[in-house]
N, C-alpha and C positions, 0 to 999 in steps of 0.2 A: 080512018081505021081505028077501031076500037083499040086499046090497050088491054094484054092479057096479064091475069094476076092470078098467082097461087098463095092458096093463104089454108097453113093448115091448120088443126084443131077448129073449126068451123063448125062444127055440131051445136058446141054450144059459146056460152060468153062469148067473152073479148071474137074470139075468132069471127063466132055468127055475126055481132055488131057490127062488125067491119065488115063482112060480106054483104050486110045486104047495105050499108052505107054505098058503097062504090061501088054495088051495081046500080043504086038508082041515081049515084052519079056518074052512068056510063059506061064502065069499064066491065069487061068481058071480066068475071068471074069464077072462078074453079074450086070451089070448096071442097079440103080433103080431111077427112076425117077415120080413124079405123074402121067403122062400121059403115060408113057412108051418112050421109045429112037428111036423103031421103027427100021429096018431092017439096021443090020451092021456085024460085024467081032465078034461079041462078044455078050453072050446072057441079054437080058431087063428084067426086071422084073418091074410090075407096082408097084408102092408101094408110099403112103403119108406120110411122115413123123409127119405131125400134126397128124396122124388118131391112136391111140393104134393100133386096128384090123389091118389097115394095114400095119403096118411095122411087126407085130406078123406074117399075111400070109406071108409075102413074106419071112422073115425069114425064116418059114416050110416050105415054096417052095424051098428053097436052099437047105435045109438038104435033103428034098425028095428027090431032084433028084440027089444031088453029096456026101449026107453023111456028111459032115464036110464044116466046114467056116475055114480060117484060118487067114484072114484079113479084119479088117473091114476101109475105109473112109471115116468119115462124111464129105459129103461137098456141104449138102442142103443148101442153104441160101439164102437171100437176103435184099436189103438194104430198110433203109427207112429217104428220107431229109426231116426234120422241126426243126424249133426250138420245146425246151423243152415245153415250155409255150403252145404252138400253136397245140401239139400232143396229139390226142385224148389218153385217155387211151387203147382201144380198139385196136387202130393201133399199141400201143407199145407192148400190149399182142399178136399180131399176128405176131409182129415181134421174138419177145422172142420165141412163138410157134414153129414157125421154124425152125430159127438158135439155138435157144436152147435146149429144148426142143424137138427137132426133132434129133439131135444127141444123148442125151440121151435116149429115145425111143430103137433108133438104137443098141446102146451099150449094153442096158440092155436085151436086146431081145438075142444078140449072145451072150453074157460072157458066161451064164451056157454052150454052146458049144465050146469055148474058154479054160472054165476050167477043163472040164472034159478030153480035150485032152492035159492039160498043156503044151499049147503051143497059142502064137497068136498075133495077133502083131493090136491095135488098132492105127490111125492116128487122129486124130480131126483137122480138118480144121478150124483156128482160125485167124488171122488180127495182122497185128500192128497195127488197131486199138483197139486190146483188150491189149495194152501197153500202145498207147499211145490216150488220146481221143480226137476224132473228132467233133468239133464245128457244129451243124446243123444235124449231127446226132447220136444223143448223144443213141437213143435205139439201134441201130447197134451195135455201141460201148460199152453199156452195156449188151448184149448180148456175145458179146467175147471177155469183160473181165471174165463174169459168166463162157464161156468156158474155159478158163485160169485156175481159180481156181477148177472149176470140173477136168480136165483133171488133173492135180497135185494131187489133192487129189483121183482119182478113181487110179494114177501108182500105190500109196503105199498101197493099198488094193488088186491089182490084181496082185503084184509084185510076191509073195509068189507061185502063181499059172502059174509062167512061160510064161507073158502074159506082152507086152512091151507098154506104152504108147508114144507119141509124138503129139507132137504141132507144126502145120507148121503154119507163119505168115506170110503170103504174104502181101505187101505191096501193090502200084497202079499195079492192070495186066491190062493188053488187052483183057478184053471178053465183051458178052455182060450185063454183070452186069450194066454197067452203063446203056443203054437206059432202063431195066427193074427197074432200081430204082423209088420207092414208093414217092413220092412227096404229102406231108400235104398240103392241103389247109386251108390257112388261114380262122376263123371267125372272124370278127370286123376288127379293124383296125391292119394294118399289120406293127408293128415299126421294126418288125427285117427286111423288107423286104430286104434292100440296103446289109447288112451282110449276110444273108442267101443268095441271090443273088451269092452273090461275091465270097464268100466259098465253096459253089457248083460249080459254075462254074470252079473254079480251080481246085478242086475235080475231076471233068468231065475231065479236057484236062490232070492231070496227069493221070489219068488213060487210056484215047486216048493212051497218051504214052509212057505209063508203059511197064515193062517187059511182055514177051510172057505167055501164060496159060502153057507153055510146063517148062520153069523153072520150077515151082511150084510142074509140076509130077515127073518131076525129083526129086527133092528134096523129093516127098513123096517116088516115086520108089526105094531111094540110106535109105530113115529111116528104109521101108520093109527090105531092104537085110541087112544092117548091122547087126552084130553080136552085138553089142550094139550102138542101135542109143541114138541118143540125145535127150533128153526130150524135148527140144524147136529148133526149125529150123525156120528162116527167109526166105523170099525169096524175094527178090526186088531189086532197083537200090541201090546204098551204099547210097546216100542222107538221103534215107529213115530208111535205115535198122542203119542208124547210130543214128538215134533217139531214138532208144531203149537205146544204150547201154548209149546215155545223157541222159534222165530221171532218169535212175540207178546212175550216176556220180555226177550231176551238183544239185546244191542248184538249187529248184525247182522254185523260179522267174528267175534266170538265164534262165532258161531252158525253161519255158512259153514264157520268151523275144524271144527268139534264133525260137521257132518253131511257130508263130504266123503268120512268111511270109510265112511260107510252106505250114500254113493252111487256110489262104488266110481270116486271121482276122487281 
């Protein structure tokens, strides 16, 4: 029997990657995306992650027609640049909506089908910048640090019921996350301009020339099959991925010195 897998944000990047990786190795498919993915190798499901209702249907759409889920990957999201000061409330709560919020949605909706077949293996698509945080956009980043700590605390509650969690961080990919990035516009006068400027923009070209969207599904494809994955997986060039393990190491002005050119403050 094939294995079933819901993986949202599937239209495009990271999501699409990993869709069509593990259906052509195998596994039943369900790409959910708010508009739908539209005709491919692998079946669509319309589904909004801000919306309860919609993620509830599309959920029961999956059981309806295959019985069981047996993987889920969140990996709705998107970004949003401004400084702190300059970011309406509004815009941070729709950022949170999504990437937050819209993965728990997701999770909560399949567990009771996860748990009753004690078996299941959820991914949360999460950042290094939810280790490490990003200057200009600080709601992104406090959005998956929130996933960081959720996903930790949802392993040791689902652990019992045979049900594996992981945390992939990809660092700068290649998709188009960046031209769909959310850009605040300033009211009054604009002091951060010259820095938010300059930090975006760096932003931008590492991510131009970051790693592929396909590492990433790899990495989710190799946490699926393991016999025991690993609770956190990075994915990026080592520059980046080496920032992690400095945060954890380095007396933390050291370590602000050290990452300031990377993040282009």
């Amino acid at each position: 029997m094939q294995k079933v897998i819901l993986i949202t944000g599937a239209s495009a990047g990271i999501g699409l990657a990993t869709a069509d990786l593990l259906h052509a190795s195998g596994w039943t498919v369900i790409g959910a995306s708010r508009r739908g993915t539209g005709p491919g190798t692998w079946q669509s499901v319309v589904m909004d992650v801000d919306n309860d209702a919609s993620v509830t249907d599309g959920v029961n759409s999956v059981i309806a027609e295959h019985g069981r889920i047996d993987a889920v990957v969140a990996c709705a999201g998107w970004g949003l640049a401004g400084s702190v000061e300059q970011t309406p409330i509004a815009d941070a709560q729709d950022q949170f909506q999504t990437n937050f919020w819209g993965a728990a949605r997701v999770v909560q909706s399949v567990l009771p089908y996860l748990r009753l077949q004690a078996s299941g293996r959820i991914i949360l698509v999460s950042s290094i910048g939810g280790v490490v945080g990003i200057p200009f956009q600080a709601f992104y980043t406090a959005s998956k640090f929130a996933m960081e700590g959720y996903g930790e605390a949802l392993a040791y509650e689902v652990a019992p019921f045979g049900i594996e969690v992981t945390l992939v961080e990809p660092g700068n990919i290649r998709t188009d996350f960046t031209s769909s990035r959310r850009d605040v516009v300033p009211i009054g006068p604009d002091v951060y301009a010259s820095a938010r400027t300059k930090a975006i923009e760096k932003m931008e070209d590492d991510e131009r020339n970051g790693a592929p969207a396909d590492d990433v599904a790899r990495a989710i494809a190799h946490a699926l099959e393991s016999s025991r994955p690993r609770r956190r997986v990075s994915v990026g060039k080592m520059g980046e991925r080496v920032g992690i393990i400095g945060k954890r190491l380095l007396p933390y002005r050291l370590f602000e010195a050290g990452a300031k050119g990377s993040l282009g403050i």
